[in-house]
C-alpha positions as CSV (number, residue, x, y, z in Angstrom):
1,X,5.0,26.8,-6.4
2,X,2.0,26.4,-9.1
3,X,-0.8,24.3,-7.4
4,X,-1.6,21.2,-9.5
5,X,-4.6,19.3,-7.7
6,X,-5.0,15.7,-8.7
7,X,-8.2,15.4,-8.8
8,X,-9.3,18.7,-11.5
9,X,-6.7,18.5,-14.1
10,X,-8.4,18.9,-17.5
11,X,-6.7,16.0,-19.7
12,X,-6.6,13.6,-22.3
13,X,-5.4,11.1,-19.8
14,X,-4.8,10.8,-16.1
15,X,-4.5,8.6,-13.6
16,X,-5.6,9.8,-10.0
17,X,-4.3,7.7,-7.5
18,X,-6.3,9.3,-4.4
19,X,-8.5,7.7,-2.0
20,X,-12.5,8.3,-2.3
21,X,-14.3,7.7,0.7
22,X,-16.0,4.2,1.6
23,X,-17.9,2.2,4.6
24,X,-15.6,0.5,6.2
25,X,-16.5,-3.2,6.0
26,X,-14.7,-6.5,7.1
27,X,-11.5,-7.0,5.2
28,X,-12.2,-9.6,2.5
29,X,-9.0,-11.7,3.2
30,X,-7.3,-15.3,3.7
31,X,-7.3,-15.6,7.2
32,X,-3.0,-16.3,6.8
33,X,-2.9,-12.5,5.4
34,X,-4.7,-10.4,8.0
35,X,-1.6,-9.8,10.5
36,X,0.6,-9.0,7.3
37,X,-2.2,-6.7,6.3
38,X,-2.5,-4.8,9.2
39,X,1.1,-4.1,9.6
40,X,0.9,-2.8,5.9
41,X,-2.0,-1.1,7.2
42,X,-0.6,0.8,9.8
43,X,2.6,1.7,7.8
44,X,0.7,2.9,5.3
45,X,-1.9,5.3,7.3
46,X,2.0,7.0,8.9
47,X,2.9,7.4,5.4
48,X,-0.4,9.1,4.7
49,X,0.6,11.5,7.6
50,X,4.1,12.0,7.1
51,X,4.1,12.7,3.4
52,X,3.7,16.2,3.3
53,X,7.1,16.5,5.8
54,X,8.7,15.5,2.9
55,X,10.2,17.4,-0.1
56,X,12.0,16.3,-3.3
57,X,13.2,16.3,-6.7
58,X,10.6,14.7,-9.3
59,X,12.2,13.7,-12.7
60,X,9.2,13.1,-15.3
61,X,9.8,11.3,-18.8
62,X,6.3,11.2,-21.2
63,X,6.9,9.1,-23.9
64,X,5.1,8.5,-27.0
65,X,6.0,4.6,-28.1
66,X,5.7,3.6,-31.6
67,X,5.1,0.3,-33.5
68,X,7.6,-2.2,-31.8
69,X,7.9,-0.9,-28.7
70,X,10.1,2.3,-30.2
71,X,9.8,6.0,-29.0
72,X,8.8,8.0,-31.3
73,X,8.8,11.5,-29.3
74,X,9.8,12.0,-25.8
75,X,9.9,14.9,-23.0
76,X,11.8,15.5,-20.0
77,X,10.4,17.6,-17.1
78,X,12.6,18.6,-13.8
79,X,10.0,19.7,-11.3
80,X,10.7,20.4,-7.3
81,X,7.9,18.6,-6.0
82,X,5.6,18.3,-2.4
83,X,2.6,16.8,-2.0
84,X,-0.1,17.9,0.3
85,X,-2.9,14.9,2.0
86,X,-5.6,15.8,3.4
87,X,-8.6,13.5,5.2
88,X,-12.1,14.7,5.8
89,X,-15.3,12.7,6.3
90,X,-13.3,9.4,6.0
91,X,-11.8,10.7,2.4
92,X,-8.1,10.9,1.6
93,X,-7.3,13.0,-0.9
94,X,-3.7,14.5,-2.1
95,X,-2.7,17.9,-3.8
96,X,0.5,17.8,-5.5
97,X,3.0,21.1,-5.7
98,X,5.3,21.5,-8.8
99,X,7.8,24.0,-9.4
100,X,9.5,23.2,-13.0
101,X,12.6,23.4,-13.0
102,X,13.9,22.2,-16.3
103,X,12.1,21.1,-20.1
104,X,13.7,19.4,-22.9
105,X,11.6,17.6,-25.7
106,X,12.1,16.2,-29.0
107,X,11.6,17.8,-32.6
108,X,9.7,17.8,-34.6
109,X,6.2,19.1,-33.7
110,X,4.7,17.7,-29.9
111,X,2.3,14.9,-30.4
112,X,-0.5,14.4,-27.6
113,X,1.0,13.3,-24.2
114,X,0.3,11.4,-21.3
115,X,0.1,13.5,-18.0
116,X,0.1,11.3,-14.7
117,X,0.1,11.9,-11.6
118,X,-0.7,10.9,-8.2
119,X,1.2,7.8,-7.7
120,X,3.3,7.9,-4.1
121,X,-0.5,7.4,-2.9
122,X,-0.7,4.1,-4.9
123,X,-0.5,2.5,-1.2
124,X,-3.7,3.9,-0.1
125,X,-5.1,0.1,-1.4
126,X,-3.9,-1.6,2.1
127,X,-4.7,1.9,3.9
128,X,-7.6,0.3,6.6
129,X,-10.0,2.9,5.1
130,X,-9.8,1.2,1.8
131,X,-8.4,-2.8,2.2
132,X,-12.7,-3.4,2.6
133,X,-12.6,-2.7,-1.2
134,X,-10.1,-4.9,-2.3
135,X,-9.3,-8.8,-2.2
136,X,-6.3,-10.4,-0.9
137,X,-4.3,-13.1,-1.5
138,X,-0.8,-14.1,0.1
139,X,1.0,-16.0,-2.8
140,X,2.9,-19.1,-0.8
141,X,5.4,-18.6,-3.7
142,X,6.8,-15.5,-3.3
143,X,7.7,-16.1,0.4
144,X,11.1,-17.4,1.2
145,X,14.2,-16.9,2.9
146,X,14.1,-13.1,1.4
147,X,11.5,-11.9,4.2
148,X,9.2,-10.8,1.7
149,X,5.6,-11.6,0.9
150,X,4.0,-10.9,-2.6
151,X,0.4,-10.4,-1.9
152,X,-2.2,-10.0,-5.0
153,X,-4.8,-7.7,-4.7
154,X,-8.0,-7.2,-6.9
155,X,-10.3,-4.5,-7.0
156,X,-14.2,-5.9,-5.8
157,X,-16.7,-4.5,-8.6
158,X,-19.0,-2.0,-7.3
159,X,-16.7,-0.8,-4.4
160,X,-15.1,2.5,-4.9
161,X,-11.7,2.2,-6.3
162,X,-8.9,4.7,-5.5
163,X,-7.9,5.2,-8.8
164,X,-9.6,6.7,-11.7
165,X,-8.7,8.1,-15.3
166,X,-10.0,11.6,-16.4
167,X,-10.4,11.6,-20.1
168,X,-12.0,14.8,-21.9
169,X,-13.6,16.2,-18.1
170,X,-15.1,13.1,-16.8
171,X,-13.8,11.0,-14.0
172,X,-13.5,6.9,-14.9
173,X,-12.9,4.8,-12.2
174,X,-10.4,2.1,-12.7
175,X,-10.6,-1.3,-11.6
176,X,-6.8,-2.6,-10.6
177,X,-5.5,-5.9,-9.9
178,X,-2.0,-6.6,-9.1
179,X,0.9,-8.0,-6.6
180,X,2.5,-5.7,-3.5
181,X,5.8,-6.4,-2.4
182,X,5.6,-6.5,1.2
183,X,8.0,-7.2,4.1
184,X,7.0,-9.6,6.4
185,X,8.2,-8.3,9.6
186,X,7.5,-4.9,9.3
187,X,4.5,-4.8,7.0
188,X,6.7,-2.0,4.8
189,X,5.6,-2.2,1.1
190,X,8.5,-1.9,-1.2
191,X,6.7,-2.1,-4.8
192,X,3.4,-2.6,-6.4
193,X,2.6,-3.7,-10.1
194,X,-1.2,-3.3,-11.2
195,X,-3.2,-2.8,-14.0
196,X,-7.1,-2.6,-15.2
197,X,-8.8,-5.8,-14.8
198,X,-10.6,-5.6,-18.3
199,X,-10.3,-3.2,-21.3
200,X,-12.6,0.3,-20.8
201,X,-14.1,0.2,-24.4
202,X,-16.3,2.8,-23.8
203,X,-13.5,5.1,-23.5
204,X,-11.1,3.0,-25.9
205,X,-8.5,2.3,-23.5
206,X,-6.9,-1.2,-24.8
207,X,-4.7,-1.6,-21.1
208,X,-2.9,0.7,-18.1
209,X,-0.2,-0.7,-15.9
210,X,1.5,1.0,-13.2
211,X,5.0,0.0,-11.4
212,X,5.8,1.6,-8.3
213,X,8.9,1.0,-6.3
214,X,9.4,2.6,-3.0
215,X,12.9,2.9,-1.0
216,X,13.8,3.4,2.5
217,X,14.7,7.3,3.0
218,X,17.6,8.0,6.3
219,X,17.6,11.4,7.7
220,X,19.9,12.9,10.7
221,X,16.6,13.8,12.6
222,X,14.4,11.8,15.1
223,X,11.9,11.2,12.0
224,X,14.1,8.4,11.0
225,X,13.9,6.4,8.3
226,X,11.2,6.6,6.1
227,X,9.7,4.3,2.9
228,X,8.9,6.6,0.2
229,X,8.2,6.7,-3.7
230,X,11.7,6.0,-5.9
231,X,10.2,5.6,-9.5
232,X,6.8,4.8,-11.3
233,X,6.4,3.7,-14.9
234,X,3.0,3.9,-16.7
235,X,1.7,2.8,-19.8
236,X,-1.4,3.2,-21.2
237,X,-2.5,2.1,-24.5
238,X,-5.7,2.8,-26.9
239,X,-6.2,0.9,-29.9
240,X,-4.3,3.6,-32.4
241,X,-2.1,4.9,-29.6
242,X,0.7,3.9,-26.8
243,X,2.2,5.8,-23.7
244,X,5.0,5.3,-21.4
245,X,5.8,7.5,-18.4
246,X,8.1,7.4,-16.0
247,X,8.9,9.6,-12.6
248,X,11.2,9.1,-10.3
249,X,11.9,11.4,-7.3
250,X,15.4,11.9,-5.2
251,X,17.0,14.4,-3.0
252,X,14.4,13.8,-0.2
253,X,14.2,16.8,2.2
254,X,12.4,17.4,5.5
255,X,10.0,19.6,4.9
256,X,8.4,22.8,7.0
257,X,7.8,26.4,7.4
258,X,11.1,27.1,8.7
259,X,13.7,24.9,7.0
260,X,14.8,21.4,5.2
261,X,16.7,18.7,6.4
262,X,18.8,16.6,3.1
263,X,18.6,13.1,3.0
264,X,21.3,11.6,4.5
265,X,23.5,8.9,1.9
């Protein structure tokens, strides 16, 4: 497999959703939302373990979107796809492996594209490490007979974020706000929508929005079952220029030195 590493890809865009190390500080939160965010918490640091265990197939569509929401050029990438974590002086970070598989892309000529990246560590905002850094609200709305909670998060300035955008070599954090889907009982997030809290005009990026959806994995072995990314849609937009790409990933295997273990359907 080629190495890719999140964090040193050269660019014109890309979003790096891997955690950057912080003091860890009393959770800014309602006091109804610290039990839910604990059991997010807790998920989400097993997730952070268990991630490289697991192996798959990651389907990659960059689009170039025209005036009125049309595609004007598109490529598809097949890739077989791990990712590596790794934690060192209270900083996460991830390394992702990519073997392609399979191209196709439109004619005529290849215009600039959108390469992302990164995104099954969206979660690391409710990781303990990092929740200090954001604010939390449980939105009495979204809870129901459904057993879910949609809790809103937003990025405090001057905290580290865990997501940044490289543009032309240099490293831009980004500021997110948004909503996590989480289950009540278990504290198992099943999507999250953000995007940048205000324009970065110094760079001219207009807006960035990220969808993530995550789906609960079954395999034969005593790992069980497992929440893990299903699809992520991005869009990024400058003031001459609009991106939409979307990944999703299937045929989950249990990853190690010796063999894989298929999903079981």
């Amino acid at each position: 497999m080629t190495k890719s590493r999140v964090n040193s890809i050269s660019l014109r865009a890309l979003i790096l959703c891997v955690g950057i190390g912080c003091i860890r500080q009393p959770c800014l939160a309602a006091p109804e939302t610290d039990e839910l965010l604990q059991r997010a918490g807790q998920l989400v640091e097993l997730f952070w373990e268990q991630v490289p265990s697991f192996a798959c197939t990651e389907s990659v569509t960059q689009a170039k979107m025209g005036k009125k929401g049309k595609i004007e050029y598109k490529q598809d990438s097949v890739y077989d796809y791990l990712a590596l974590t790794r934690a060192q002086d209270q900083d996460l970070t991830v390394e992702e492996l990519r073997l392609l598989k399979k191209k196709t892309r439109d004619k005529p000529k290849k215009p600039s594209l959108l390469d992302t990246n990164g995104f099954p560590t969206l979660l690391l905002i409710f990781h303990p490490l990092y929740q200090a850094n954001y604010r939390f609200h449980l939105d009495l709305e979204g809870t129901g007979d459904t057993g879910m909670a949609r809790v809103r998060f937003e990025h405090i300035p001057g905290r580290r974020s865990t997501s940044a955008l490289l543009t032309l070599g240099r490293i831009h954090p980004l500021e997110l706000q948004g909503t996590a889907w989480i289950e009540i009982r278990t504290g198992a997030i099943q999507k999250i929508s953000a995007s940048m809290i205000s324009p970065m005009k110094e760079i001219n990026i207009e807006s960035f929005a990220v969808d993530v959806e995550y789906a609960l994995q079954s395999f034969s072995s005593d790992v069980g079952a497992q929440w893990l990314p299903l699809a992520a849609v991005i869009e990024l937009k400058t003031a001459r220029q609009h991106w939409r790409n979307t990944h999703t990933y299937s045929g989950y295997k249990r990853f190690s030195v010796e063999s894989m273990e298929t999903v079981s359907r």
